[in-house]
C-alpha positions as CSV (number, residue, x, y, z in Angstrom):
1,X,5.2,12.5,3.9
2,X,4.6,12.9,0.3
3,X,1.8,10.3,-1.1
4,X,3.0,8.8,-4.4
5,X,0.8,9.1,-7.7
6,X,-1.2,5.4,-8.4
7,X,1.4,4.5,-11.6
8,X,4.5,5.4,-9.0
9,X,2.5,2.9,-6.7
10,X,2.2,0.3,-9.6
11,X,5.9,0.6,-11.2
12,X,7.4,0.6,-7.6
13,X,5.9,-2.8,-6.9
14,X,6.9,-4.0,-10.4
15,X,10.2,-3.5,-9.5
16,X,9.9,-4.9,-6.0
17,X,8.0,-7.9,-6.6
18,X,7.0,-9.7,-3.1
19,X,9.1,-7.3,-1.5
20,X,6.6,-4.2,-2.3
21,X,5.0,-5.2,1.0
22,X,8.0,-3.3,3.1
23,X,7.5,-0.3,0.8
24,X,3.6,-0.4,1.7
25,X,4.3,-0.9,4.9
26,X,5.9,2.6,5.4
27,X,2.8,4.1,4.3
28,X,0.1,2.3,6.8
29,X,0.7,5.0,9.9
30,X,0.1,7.9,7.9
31,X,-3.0,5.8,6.3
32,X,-4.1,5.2,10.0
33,X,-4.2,8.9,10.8
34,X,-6.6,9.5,7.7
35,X,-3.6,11.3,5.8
36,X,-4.0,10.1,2.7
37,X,-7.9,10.7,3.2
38,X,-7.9,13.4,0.1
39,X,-5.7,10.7,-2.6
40,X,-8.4,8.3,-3.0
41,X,-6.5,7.2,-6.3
42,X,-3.2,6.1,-4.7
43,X,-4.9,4.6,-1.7
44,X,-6.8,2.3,-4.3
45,X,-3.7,1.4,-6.3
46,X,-1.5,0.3,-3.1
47,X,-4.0,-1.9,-2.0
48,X,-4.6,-2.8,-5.6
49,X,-0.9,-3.5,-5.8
50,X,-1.0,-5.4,-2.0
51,X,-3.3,-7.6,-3.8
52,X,-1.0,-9.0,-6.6
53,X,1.5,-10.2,-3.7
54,X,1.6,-13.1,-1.8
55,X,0.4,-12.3,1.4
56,X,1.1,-14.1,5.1
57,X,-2.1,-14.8,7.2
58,X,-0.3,-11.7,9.6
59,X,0.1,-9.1,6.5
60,X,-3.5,-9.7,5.4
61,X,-4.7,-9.6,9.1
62,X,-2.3,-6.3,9.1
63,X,-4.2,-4.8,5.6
64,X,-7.5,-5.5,7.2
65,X,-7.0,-3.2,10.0
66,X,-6.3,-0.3,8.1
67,X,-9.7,-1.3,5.9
């Protein structure tokens, strides 16, 4: 899976809205198995972007894990 650049991270949840959350979500397997490890940049902006969400007690509990 390609990772996406921080300002493809930013405009996608621009255009999403509350419903960037799905579009992070494809990403948190591939962030479990450390392979994003090398893209420090775009692992900052989607949780960045997660931030600017409103979040369910479960999807923070969810982000936290991956932390």
């Amino acid at each position: 899976m390609l990772v996406p650049g921080y300002q493809e991270i930013k405009r996608k949840r621009e255009a999403l809205g509350e419903d960037f959350w799905y579009y992070a979500e494809t990403f948190f397997s591939v962030l479990e198995s450390g392979g994003w490890n090398s893209n420090l940049p775009s692992i900052s902006s989607l949780f960045k972007e997660l931030s600017k969400i409103k979040l369910s007690f479960e999807q923070k509990k969810r982000i936290n894990k991956l932390l």
